[in-house]
C-alpha positions in Angstrom: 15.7 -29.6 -13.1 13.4 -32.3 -14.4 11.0 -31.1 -17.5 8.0 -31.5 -15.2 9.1 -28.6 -12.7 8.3 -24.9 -13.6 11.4 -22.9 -13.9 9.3 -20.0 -12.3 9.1 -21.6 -9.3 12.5 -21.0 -8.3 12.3 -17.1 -8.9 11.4 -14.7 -6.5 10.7 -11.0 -8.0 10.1 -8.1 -6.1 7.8 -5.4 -8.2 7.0 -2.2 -6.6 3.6 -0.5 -6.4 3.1 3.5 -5.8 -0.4 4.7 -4.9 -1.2 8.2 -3.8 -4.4 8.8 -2.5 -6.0 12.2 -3.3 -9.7 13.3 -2.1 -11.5 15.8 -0.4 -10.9 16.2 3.3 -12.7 13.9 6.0 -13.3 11.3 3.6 -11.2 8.2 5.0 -8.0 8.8 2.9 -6.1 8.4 6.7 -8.1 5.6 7.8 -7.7 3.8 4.6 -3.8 4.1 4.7 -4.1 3.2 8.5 -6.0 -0.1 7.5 -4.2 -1.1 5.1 -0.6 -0.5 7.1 -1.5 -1.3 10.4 -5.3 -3.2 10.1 -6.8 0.2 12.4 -9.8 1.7 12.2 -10.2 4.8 14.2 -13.0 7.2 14.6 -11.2 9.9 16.2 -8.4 10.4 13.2 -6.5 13.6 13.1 -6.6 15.4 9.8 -3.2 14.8 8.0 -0.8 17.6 7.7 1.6 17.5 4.4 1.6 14.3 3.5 2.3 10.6 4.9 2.9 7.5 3.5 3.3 3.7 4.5 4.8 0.1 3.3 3.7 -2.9 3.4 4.6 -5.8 1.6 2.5 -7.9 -0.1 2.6 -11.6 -2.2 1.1 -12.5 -4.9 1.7 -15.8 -5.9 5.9 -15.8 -6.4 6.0 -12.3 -6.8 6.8 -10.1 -3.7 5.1 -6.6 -3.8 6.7 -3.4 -2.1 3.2 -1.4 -1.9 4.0 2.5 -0.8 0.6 4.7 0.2 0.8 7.9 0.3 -2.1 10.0 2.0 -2.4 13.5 1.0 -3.7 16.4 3.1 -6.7 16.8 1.3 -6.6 20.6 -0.1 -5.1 20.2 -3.5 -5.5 22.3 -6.0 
């Protein structure tokens, strides 16, 4: 490798990202997993029951990012 190349260029890490999201209920915590996921929108969401969660993977610059949403029902206590 010539001294003018970036040895980082050659290296592709995968990091991993964990978000849950918590709220009250009929706020959008569906509709923001589903747009994120699946780029929906829908007005007619179903409440969630339990919990759900999605992947999607994501770059940022060389760096590969394994993003997992989880939406919660809404009632925690």
């Amino acid at each position: 490798m010539s001294p003018s190349m970036s040895p980082h260029l050659f290296v592709s890490e995968e990091e991993s990202l964990l978000a849950v999201l918590i709220g009250d209920s009929a706020v959008g915590k569906s509709n923001l997993l589903s747009r994120f996921s699946r780029d929906e929108f829908r007005l007619d969401s179903k409440p969630t029951i339990g919990v759900e969660f999605a992947y999607r993977n994501i770059r940022v610059g060389d760096k590969l990012i394994k993003a997992q949403i989880w939406d919660t029902a809404g009632q925690e206590r």
